[in-house]
VOGU-3710 file (C-alpha; in Angstrom, 3 decimals, decimal comma):
1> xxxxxxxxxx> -17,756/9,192/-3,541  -19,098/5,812/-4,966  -20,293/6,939/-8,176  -21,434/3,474/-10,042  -21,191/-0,417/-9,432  -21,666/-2,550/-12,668  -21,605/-6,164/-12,015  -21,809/-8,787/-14,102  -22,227/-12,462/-13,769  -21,897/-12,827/-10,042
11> xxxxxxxxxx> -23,788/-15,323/-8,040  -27,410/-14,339/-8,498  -26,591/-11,260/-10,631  -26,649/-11,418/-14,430  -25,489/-7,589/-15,162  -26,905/-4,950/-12,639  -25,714/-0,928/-12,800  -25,985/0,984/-9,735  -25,634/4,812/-9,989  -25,073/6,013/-6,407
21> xxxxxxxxxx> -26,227/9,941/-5,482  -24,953/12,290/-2,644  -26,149/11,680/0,953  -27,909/8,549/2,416  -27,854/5,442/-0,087  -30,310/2,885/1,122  -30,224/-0,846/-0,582  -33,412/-2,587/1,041  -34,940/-5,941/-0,155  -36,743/-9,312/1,794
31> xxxxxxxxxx> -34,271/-11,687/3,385  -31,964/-13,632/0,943  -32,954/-11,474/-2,675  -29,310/-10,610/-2,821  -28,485/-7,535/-0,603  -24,791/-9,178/0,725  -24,149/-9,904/-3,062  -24,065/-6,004/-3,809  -21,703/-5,815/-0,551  -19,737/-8,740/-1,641
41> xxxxxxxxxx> -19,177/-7,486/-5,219  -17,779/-4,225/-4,248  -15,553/-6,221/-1,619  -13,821/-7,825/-4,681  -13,963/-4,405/-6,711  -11,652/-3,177/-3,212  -9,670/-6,393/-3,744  -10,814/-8,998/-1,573  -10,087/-12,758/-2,176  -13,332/-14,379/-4,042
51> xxxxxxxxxx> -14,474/-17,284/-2,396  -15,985/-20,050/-4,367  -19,634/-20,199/-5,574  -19,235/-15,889/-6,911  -19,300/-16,921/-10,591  -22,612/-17,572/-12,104  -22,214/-20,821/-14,656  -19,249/-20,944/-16,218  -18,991/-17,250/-18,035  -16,809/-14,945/-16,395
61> xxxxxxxxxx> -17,710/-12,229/-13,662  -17,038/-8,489/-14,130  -17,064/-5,777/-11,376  -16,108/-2,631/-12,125  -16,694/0,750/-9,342  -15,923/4,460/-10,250  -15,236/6,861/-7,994  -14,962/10,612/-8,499  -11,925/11,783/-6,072  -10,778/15,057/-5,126
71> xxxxxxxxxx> -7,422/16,627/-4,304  -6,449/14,258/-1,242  -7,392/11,031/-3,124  -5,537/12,135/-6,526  -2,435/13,245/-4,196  -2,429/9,512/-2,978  -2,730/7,516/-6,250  -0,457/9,904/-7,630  2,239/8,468/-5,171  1,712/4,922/-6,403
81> xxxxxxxxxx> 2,124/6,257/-9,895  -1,545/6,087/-10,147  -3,125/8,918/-12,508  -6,836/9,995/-12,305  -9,210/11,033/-15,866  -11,685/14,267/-14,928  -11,278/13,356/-11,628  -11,904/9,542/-11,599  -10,768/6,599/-10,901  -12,171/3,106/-12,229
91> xxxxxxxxxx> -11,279/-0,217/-10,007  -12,046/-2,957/-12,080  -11,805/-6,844/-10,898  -12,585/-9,735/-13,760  -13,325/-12,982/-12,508  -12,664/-16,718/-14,451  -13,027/-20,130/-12,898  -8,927/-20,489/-12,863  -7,974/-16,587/-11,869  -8,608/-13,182/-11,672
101> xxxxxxxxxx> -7,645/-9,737/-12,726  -7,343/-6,536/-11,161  -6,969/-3,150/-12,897  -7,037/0,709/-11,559  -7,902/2,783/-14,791  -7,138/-0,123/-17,530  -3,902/-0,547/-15,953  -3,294/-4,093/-14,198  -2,377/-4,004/-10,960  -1,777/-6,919/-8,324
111> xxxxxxxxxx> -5,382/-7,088/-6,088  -3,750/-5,824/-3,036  -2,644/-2,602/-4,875  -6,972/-2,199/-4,908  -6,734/-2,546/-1,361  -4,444/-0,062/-0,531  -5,918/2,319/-3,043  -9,369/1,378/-1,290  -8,782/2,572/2,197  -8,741/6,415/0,977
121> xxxxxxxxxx> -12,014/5,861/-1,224  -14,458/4,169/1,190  -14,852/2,495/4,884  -17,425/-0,493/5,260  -18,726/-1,032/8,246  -20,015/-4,420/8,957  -20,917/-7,260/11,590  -17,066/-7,599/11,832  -15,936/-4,048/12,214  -18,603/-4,489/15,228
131> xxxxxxxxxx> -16,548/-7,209/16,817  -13,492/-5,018/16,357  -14,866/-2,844/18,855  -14,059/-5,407/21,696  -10,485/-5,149/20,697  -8,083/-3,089/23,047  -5,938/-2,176/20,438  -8,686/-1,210/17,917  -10,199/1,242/20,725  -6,553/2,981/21,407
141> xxxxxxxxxx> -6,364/3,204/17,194  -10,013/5,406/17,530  -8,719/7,433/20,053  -5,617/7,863/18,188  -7,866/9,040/15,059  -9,787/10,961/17,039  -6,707/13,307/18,054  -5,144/12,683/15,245  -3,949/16,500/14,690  -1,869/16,462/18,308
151> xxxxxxxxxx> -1,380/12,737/18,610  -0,024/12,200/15,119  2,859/14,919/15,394  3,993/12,749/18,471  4,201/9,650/17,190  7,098/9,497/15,286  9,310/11,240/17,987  7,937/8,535/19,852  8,798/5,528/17,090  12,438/7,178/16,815
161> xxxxxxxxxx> 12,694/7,108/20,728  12,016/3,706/20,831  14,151/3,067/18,002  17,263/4,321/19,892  16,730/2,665/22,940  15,898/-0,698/21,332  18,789/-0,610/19,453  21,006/0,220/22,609  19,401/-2,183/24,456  19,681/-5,095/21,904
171> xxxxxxxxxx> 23,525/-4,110/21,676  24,124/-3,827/25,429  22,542/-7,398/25,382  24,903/-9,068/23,075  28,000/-7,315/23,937  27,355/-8,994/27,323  30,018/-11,499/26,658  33,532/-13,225/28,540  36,535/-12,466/28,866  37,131/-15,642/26,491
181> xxxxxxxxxx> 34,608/-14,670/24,256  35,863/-11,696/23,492  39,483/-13,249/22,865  38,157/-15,426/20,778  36,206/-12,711/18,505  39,127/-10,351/18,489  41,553/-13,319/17,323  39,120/-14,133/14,028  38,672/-9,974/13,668  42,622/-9,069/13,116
191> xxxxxxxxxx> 42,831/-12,698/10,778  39,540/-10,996/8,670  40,542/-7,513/9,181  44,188/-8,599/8,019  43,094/-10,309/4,929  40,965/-7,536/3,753  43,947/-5,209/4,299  46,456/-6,967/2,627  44,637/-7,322/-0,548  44,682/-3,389/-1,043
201> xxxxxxxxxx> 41,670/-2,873/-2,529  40,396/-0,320/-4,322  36,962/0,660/-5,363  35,806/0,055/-8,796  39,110/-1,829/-9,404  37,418/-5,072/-10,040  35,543/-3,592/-13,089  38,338/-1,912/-14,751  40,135/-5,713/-13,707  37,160/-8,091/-15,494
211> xxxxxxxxxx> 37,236/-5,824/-18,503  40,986/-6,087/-19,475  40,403/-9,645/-18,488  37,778/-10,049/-21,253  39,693/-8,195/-23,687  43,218/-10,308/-23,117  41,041/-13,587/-22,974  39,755/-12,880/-26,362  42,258/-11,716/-28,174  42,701/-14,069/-30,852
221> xxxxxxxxxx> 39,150/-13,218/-32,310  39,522/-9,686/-31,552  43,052/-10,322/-34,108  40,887/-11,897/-36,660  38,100/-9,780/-36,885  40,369/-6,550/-37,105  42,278/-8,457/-40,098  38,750/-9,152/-41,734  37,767/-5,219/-41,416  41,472/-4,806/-42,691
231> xxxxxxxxxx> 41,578/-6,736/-45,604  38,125/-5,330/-46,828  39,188/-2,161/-46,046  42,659/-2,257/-47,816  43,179/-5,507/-49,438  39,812/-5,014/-51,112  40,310/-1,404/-51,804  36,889/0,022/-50,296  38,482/3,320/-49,822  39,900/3,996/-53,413
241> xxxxxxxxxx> 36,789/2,670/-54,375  34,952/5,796/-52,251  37,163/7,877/-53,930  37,450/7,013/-57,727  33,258/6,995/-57,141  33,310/10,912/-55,362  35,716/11,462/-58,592  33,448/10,417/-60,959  30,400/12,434/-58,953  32,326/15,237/-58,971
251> xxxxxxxxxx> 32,584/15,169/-63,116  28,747/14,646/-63,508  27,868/17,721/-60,996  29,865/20,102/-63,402  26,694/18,679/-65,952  23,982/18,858/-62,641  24,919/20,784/-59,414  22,033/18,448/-57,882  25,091/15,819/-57,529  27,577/18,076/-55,353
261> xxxxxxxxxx> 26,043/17,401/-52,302  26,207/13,260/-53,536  30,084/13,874/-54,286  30,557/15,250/-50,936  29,068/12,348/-49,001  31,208/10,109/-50,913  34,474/12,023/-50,334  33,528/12,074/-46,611  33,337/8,199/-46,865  36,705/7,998/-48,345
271> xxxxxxxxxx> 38,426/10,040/-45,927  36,390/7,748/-43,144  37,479/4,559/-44,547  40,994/6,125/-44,724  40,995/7,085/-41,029  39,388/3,812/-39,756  41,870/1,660/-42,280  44,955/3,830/-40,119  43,306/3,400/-36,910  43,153/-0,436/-37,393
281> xxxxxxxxxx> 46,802/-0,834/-38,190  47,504/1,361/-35,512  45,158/-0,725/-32,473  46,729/-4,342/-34,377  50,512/-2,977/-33,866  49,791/-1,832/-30,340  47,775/-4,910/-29,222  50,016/-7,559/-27,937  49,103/-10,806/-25,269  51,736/-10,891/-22,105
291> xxxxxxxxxx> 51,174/-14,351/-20,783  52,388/-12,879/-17,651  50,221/-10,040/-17,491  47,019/-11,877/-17,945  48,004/-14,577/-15,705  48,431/-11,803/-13,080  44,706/-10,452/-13,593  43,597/-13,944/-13,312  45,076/-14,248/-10,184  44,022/-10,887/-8,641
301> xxxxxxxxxx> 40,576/-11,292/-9,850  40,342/-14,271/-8,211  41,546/-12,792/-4,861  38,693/-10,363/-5,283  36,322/-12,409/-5,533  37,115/-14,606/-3,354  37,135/-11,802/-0,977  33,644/-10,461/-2,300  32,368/-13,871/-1,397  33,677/-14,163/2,139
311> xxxxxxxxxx> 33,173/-10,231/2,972  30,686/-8,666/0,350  27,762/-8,898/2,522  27,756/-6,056/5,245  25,468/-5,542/8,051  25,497/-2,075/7,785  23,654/-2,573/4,239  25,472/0,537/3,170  26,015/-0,885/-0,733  25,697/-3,079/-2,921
321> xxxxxxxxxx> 26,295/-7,007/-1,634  29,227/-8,585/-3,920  31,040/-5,294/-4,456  34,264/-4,008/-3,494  32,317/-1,342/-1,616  30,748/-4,015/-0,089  34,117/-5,576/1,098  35,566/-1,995/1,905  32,222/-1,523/3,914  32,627/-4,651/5,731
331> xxxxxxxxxx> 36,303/-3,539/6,766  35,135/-0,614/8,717  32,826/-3,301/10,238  35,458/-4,925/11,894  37,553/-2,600/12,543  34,910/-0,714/14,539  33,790/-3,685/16,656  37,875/-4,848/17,366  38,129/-1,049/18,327  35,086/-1,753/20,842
341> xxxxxxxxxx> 36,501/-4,776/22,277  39,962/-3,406/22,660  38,132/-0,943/25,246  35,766/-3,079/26,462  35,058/-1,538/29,855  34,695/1,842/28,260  32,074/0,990/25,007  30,400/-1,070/27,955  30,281/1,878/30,250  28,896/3,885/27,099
351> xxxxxxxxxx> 26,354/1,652/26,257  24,692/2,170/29,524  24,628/5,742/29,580  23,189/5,823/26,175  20,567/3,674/27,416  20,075/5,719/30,646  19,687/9,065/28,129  17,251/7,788/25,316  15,300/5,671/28,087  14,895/8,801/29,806
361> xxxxxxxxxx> 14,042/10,708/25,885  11,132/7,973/25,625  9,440/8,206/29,131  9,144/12,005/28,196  7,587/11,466/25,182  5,452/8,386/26,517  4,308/10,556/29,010  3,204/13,435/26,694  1,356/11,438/24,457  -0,521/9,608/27,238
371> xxxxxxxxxx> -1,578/12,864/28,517  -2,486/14,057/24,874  -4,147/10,129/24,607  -6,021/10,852/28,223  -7,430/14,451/26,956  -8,537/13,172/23,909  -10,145/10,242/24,849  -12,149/12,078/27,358  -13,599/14,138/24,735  -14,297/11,249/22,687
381> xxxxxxxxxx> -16,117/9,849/25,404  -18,133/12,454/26,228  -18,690/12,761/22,535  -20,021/9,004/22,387  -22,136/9,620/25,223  -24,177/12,457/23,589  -24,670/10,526/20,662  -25,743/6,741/22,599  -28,295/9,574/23,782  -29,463/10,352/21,069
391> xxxxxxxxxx> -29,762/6,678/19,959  -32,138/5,944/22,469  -30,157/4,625/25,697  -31,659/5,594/28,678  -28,907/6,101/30,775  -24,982/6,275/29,570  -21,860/6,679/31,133  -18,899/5,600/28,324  -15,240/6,057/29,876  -11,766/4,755/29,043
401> xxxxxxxxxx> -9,029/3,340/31,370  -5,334/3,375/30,777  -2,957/1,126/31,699  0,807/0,942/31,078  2,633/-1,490/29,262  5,861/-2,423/27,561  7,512/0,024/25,345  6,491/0,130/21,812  6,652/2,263/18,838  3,305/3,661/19,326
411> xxxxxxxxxx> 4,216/4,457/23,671  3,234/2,827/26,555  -0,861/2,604/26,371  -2,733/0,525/26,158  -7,015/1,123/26,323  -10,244/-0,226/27,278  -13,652/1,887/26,754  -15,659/1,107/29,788  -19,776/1,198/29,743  -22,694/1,538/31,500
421> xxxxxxxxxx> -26,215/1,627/29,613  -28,393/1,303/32,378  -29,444/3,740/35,290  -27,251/2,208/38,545  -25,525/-0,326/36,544  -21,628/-0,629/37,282  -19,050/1,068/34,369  -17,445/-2,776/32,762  -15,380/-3,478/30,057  -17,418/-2,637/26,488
431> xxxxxxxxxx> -16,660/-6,371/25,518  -18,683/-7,567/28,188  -21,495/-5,613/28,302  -22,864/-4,904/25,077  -25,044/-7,258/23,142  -24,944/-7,159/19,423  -27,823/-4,308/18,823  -25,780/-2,582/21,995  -22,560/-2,775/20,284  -24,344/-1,608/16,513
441> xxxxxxxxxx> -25,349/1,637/17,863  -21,938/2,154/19,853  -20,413/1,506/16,633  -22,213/3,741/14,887  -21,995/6,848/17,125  -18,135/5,783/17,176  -17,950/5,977/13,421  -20,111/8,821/12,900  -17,403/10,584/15,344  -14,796/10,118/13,860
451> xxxxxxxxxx> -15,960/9,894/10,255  -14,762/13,615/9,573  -11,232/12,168/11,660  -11,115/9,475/9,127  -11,810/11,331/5,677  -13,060/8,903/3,530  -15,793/10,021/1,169  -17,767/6,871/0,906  -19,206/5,401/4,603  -20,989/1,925/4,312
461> xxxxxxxxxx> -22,940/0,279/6,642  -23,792/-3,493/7,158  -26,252/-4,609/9,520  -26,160/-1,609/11,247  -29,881/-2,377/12,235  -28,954/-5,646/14,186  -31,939/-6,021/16,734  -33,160/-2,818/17,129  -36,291/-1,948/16,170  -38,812/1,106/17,043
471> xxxxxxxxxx> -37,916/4,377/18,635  -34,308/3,153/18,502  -34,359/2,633/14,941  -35,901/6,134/14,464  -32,945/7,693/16,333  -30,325/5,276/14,045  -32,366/6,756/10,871  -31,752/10,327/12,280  -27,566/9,164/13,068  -27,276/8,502/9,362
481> xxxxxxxxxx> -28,530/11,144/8,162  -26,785/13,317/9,791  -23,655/11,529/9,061  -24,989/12,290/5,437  -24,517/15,661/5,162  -20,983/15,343/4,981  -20,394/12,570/3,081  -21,823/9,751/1,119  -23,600/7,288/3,384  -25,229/3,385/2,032
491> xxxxxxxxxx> -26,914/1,696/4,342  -28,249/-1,857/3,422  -31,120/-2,648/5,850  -34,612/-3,901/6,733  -35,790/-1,712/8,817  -38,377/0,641/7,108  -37,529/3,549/9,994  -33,761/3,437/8,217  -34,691/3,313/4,900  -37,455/6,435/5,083
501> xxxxxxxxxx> -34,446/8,616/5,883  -32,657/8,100/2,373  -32,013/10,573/-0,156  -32,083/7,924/-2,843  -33,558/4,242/-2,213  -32,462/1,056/-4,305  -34,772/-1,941/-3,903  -33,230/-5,382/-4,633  -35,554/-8,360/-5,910  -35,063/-11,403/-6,784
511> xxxxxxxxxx> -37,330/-13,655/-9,169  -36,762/-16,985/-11,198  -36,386/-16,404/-14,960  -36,723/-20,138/-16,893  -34,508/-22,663/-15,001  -32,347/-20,092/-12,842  -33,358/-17,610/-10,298  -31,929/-13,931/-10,868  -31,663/-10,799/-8,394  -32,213/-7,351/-9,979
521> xxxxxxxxxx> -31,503/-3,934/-8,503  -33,420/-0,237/-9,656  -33,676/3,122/-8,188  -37,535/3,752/-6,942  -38,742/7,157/-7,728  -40,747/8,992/-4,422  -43,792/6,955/-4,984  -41,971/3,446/-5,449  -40,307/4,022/-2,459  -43,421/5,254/-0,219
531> xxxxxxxxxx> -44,172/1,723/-1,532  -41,480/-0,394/-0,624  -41,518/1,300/2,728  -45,056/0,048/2,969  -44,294/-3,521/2,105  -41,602/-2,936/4,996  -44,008/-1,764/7,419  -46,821/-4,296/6,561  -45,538/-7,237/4,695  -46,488/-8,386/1,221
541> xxxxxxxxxx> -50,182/-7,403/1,045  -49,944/-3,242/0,430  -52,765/-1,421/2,253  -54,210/1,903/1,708  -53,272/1,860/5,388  -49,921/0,800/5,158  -49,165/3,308/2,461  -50,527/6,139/5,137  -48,216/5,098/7,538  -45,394/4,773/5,292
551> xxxxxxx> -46,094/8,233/4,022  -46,301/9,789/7,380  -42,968/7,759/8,104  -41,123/9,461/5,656  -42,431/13,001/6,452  -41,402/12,464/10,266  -37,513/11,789/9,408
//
């Protein structure tokens, strides 16, 4: 859950702390005191872009959110290398007028990492998530959520299916080809295939190749740094130095045994200096430059590379590009597809039954998780329906209709939630029928649905009180709250019927200190909020009356 929000600096906010609670969250306030900057500053928290006009002045903005996680959260930052502190995690987002940073518990991260790191924290829920709704796709990816235990152990047979038979079919497609065509390919195959062949290669050869090439090429300085080492060695007498010094050691450690273990170190240093001084002469009398030799390994590392440029590049991605692997790779490459062309008719004829056998693989599986779709989505609906009941519809009837479509990874469905809200009225397409306060409630008994589908542990909600009012409001109130039992719920709104059901109520003002104006945000204890729910219910002027009522409000949630 959302544990804090500090903010600092942002639009109307000079520094603000918010210390979220368990259950229903409610963030009410009159029109324009700063409600959307709360929403906006936890948006860039998640990673969002900021848009111009967030800074306040010229200082920089700060917005930091910590979240306590449990096992499934820490299992998924721990795959992005992402570690957690007594079950924490800190997103932090700073703000200047030429860039911003993003961190994840002091470590800087690029913003999108916050958004993917986001999605398992916390779902917000706003005007736009309501136009979502009238998507097709978006309504197949709820009933997909909504199943999520059946449908999401199909799916991937499913992807694979398609997989195959795409791949079959995209081959079958360009091996559909002439007789001259293919002539003409098999001609430039045996000149490619012949080239490679001819060169012998051998894997790691080039390596061993550029070394001795490196070696040969510098041999002169190689000659005169070994006669430097040499001379100081030999010439200069740095071993019978060694040892006339262990000698002389030796004699003052028959006076103090302290020096024996100094007279040993320096008779190991002679006898080092004595077997590097041999191993020198022995590496300068051995080294010799063959002209011809090194003109050879020119040349042959020239074919390779040559060859690496022309062939290191496979399709089959099996290594690494520029390698002999790469060329070897390549080979089998061509010698595969001349082998298809040379039986044309037959790798044809195979083709087809391969696409005949996984065609007939993903119409099963299609087919199974439509029907496992078609259950599902009529328990959803009838789900939905109980809950548009309880938020104060009249009449509902809430279905979905399949159709059939292309192949794709994800089958051959593709969804539309059809809707009636009114006693007689035809079922129609949910994106033609619902009106913005419609569509707020269907979105919320969606959400609240498949909120324990979705297992996030934060739930926000936007505007979820977009014109309703009333006994409708009273039954939204009664929605959250339930959706609150579960998990942590905010809710900004202006609706006093929402904001009586909280568990913990944050009132946002705003008020002009000297030249500026400034929005502020505290916690109201029971009677502050019996208060503010009064202002809500009555406007500015606070009545013993309006108090009564707001009183009586709160006791009938």
């Amino acid at each position: 859950m959302l544990k804090s929000l500090h903010v600092k600096n942002l639009a109307l906010i000079e520094e603000e702390e918010i210390e979220f609670t368990e259950g229903l969250n409610i963030l009410s306030g009159e029109t324009g005191a700063g409600k959307s900057i709360i929403l906006g500053a936890l948006g860039l928290a998640l990673g969002e872009k900021a848009g111009k006009g967030f800074l306040r002045g010229e200082e920089d903005a700060l917005v930091e959110a910590i979240f306590s996680v449990g096992e499934r959260e820490t299992a998924f930052l721990a795959q992005m290398d992402i570690d957690t502190y007594d079950d924490e995690v800190i997103l932090t987002r700073k703000i200047t007028p030429q860039r911003s940073t993003a961190k994840i518990n002091g470590e800087s991260v690029p913003a999108p990492v916050l958004k993917k790191v986001s999605a398992v924290l916390l779902a917000i829920y706003g005007q736009s998530e309501h136009e979502f709704l009238r998507k097709k796709s978006k309504q197949l990816a709820m009933i997909d959520a909504f199943g999520q235990e059946e449908i999401s152990i199909l799916l991937p047979d499913v992807k694979e299916a398609y997989e195959n038979f795409h791949a079959v079919e995209k081959e079958l497609l360009e091996s559909d080809t002439t007789d001259s065509e293919r002539e003409r390919e098999l001609s430039f195959l045996k000149h490619e295939i012949a080239e490679i062949e001819e060169a012998g290669l051998k894997a790691g050869e080039d390596e061993e190749i550029e070394s001795r090439y490196r070696i040969m090429k510098n041999s002169q300085r190689i000659e005169e740094c070994l006669a430097e080492a040499y001379g100081l060695i030999c010439d200069e007498g740095a071993g019978e130095m060694a040892g006339r010094a262990a000698a002389a050691i030796t004699r003052a450690a028959g006076f103090d045994p302290a020096l024996s273990e100094l007279a040993d170190t320096l008779s190991d240093a002679e006898a080092i200096l004595s077997d590097a001084s041999r191993a020198l002469e022995d590496y300068r009398e051995s080294a010799e430059f063959d002209e011809k030799e090194f003109s050879e390994l020119v040349r042959r590392l020239d074919l390779i590379n040559d060859l690496k440029s022309k062939y290191g590049h496979p399709s089959s991605k099996s290594s690494v590009p520029g390698t002999i692997e790469a060329v070897l790779d390549s080979l089998k490459e061509r010698t595969d597809r001349m082998e298809k062309l040379l039986s044309y008719d037959s790798y044809i004829e195979d083709l087809k039954n391969k696409k005949d056998k996984y065609r007939k693989e993903l119409d099963k599986l299609c087919e199974k998780l439509s029907d496992t779709r078609k259950k599902k989505a009529k328990e959803l609906c009838e789900n939905v329906k109980e809950a548009l009941l309880d938020l104060n519809f009249l009449d509902v009837r809430f279905e979905s209709e399949f159709t059939s479509i292309q192949y794709t990874a994800g089958g051959f469905d593709e969804v539309e939630f059809l809707i009636s809200l009114n006693p007689g009225a035809p079922l129609a397409p949910l994106s033609q029928v619902a009106s913005g306060g419609e569509l707020s409630r269907i979105m919320l008994a969606l959400k609240t649905i498949l909120a324990g589908k979705e297992d996030v542990g934060t739930m926000i909600f936007d505007e979820i009180d977009a014109g309703i009012s009333g006994r409708t409001a009273h039954a939204v109130a009664k929605r959250l709250r339930k959706a609150a039992e579960h998990r942590q719920v905010i809710c900004i709104t202006h609706l006093p019927q929402i904001a009586a059901a909280c568990d913990s109520h944050f009132l946002i003002e705003k008020s002009a200190v000297g030249d500026s104006t400034v929005s502020t945000i505290k916690r109201l204890d029971a009677e502050e909020s019996i208060r503010e729910l009064a202002r809500m219910l009555g406007g500015d002027e606070i009545t013993d009356t309006a108090i009564a009522n707001a009183r009586e409000l709160k006791e009938g949630i």
